[in-house]
OpenMM code with the backbone's topology and positions (N, CA, C; nanometers):
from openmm import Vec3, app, unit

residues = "UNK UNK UNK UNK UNK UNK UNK UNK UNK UNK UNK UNK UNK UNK UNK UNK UNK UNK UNK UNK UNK UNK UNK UNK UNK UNK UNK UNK UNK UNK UNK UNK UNK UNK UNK UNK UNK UNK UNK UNK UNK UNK UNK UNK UNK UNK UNK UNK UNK UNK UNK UNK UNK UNK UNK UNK UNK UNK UNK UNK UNK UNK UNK UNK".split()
positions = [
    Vec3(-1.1641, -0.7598, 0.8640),
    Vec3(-1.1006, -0.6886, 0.7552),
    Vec3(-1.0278, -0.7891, 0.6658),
    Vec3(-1.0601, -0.7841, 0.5193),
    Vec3(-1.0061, -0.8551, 0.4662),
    Vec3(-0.8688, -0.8240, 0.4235),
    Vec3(-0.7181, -0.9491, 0.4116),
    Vec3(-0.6208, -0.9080, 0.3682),
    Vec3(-0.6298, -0.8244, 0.1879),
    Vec3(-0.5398, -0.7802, 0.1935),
    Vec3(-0.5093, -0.7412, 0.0499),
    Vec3(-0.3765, -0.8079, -0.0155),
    Vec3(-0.4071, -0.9050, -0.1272),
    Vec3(-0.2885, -0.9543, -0.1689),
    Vec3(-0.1810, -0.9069, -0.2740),
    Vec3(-0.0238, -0.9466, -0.2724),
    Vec3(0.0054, -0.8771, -0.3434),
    Vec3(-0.0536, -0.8706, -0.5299),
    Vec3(-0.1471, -0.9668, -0.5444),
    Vec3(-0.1945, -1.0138, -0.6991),
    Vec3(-0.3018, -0.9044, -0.7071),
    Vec3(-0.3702, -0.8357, -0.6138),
    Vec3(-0.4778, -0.7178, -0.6468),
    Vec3(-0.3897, -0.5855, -0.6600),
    Vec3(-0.2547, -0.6044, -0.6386),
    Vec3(-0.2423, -0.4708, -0.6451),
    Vec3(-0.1188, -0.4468, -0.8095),
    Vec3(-0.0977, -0.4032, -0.9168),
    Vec3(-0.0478, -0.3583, -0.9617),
    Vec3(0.0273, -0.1503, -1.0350),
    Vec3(0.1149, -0.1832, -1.0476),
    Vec3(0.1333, -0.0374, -1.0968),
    Vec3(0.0461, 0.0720, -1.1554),
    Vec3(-0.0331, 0.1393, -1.1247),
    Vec3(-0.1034, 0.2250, -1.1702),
    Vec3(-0.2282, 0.2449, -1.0969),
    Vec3(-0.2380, 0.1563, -1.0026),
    Vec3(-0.3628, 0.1118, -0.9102),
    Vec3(-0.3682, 0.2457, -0.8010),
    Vec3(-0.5004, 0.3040, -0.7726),
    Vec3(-0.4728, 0.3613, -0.6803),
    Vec3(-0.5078, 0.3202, -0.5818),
    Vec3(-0.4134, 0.3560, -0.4073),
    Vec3(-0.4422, 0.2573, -0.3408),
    Vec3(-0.4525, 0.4272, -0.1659),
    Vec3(-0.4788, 0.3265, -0.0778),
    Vec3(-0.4675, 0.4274, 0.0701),
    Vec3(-0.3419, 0.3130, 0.1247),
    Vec3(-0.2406, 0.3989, 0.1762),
    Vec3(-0.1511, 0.3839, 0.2247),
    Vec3(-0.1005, 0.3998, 0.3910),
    Vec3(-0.0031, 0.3668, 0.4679),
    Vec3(-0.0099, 0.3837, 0.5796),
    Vec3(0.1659, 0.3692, 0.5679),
    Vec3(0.1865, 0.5339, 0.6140),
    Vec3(0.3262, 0.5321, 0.6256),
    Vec3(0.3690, 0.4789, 0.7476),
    Vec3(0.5284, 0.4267, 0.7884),
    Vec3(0.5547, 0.4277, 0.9021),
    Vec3(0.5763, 0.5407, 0.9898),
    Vec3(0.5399, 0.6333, 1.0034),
    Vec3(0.5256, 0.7658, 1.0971),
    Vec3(0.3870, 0.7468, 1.1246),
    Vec3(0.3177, 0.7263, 1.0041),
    Vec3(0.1928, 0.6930, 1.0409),
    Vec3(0.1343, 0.6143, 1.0897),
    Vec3(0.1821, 0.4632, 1.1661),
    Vec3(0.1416, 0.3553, 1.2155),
    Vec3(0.0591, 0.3997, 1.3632),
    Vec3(0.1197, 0.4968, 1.4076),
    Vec3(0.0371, 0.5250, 1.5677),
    Vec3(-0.1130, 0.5568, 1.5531),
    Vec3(-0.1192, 0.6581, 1.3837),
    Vec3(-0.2924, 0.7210, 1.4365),
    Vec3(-0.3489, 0.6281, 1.3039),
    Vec3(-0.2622, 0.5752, 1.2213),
    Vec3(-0.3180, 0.5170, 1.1141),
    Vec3(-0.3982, 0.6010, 0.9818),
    Vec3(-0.3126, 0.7181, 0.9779),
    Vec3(-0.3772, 0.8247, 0.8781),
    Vec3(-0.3142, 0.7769, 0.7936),
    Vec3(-0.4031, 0.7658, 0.6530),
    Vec3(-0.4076, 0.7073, 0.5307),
    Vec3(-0.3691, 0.7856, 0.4294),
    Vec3(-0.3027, 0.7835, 0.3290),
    Vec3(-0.2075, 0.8580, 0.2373),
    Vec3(-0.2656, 0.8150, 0.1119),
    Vec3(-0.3161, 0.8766, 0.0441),
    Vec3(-0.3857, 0.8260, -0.1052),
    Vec3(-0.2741, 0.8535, -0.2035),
    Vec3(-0.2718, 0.7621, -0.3057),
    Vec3(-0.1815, 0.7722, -0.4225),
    Vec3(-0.2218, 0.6617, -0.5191),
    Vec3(-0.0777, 0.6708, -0.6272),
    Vec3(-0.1422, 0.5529, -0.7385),
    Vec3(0.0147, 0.4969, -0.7351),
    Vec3(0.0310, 0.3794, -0.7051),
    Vec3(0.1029, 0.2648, -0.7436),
    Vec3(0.2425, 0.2960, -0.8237),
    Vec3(0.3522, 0.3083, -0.7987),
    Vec3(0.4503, 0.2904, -0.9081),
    Vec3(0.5646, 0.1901, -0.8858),
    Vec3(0.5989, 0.1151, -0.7586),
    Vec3(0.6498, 0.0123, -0.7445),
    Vec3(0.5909, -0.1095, -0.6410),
    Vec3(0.5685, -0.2412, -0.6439),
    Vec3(0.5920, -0.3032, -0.5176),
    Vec3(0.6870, -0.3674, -0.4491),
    Vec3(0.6834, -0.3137, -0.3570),
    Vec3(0.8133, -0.3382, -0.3144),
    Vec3(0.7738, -0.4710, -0.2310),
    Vec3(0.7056, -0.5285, -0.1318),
    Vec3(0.7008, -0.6437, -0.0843),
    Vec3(0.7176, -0.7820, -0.2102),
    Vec3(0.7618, -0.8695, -0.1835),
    Vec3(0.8098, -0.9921, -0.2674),
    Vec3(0.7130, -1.0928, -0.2328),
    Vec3(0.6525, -1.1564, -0.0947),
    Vec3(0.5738, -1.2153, -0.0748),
    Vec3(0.4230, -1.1851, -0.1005),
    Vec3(0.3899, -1.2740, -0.1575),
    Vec3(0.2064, -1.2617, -0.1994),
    Vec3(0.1503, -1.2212, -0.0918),
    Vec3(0.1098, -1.2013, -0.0151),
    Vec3(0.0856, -1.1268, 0.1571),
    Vec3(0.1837, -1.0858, 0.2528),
    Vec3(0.1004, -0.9889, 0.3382),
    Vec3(0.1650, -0.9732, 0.4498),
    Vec3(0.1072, -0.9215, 0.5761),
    Vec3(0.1129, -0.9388, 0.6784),
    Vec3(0.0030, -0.9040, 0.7676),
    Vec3(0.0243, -0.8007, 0.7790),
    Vec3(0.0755, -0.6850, 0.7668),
    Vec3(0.0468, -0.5644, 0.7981),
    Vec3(0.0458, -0.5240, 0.6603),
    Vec3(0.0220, -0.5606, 0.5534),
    Vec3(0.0247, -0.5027, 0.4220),
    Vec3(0.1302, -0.4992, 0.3613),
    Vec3(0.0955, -0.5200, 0.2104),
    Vec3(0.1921, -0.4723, 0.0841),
    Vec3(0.2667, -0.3349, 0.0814),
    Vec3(0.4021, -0.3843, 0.0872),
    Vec3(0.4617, -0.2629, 0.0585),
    Vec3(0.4936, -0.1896, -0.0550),
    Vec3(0.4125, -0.0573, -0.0659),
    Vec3(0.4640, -0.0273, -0.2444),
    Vec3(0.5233, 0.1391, -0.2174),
    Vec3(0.5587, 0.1580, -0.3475),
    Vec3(0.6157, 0.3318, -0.3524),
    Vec3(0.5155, 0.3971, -0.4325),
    Vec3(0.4728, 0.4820, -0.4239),
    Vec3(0.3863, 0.5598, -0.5226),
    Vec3(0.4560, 0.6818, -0.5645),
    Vec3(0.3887, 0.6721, -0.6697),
    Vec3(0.4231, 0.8074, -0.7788),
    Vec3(0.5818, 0.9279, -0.7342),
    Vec3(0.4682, 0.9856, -0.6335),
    Vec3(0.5352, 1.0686, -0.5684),
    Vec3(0.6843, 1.0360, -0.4688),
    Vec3(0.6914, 0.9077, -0.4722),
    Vec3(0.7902, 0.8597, -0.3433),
    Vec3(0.7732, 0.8368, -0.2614),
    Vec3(0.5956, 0.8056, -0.1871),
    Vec3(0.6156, 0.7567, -0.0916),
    Vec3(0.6129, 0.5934, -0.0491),
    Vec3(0.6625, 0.5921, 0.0520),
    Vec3(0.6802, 0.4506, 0.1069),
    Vec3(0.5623, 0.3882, 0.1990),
    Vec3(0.4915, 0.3068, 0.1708),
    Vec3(0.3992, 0.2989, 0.2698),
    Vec3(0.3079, 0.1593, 0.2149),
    Vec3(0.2261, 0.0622, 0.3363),
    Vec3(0.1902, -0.0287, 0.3093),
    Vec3(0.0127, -0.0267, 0.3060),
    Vec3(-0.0267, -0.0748, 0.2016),
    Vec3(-0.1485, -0.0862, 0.1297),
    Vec3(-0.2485, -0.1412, 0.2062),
    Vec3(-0.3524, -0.0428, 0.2520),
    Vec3(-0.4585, -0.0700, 0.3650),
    Vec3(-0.5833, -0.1265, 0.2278),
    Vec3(-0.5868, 0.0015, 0.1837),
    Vec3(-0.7569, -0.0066, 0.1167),
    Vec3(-0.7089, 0.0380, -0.0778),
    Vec3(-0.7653, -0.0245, -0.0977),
    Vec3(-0.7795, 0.0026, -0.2915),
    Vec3(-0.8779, 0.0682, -0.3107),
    Vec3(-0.8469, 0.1867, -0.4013),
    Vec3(-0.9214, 0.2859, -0.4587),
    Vec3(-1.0010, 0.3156, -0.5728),
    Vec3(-0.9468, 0.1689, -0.6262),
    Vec3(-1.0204, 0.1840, -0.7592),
    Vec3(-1.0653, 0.0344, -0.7799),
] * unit.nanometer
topology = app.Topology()
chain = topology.addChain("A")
for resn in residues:
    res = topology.addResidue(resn, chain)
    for name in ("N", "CA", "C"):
        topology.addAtom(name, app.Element.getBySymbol(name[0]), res)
């Protein structure tokens, strides 16, 4: 699996997400981008961003 860096992902992007409640079954949360919150260009468990709606969760797969 390839990483996802923070340079592929910007604001408006839609992305699949993985909340922390969600780390046990790994169910994926679709949305579009409205902050990133991680500071480092990678991270091994993924970019952390907020989407639209508020959620919190780190960036598995890109949607668009």
């Amino acid at each position: 699996m390839s990483t996802i860096s923070r340079g592929d992902i910007k604001p408006g992007t839609r992305v699949g997400i993985v909340q922390k409640q969600d780390q046990p079954t790994g169910a994926i949360t679709e949305g579009v981008v409205q902050d990133i919150l991680t500071k480092s260009s990678s991270h091994p468990h993924g970019i952390k961003v907020r989407l639209r709606d508020g959620t919190v969760g780190r960036v598995k797969v890109l949607l668009d």
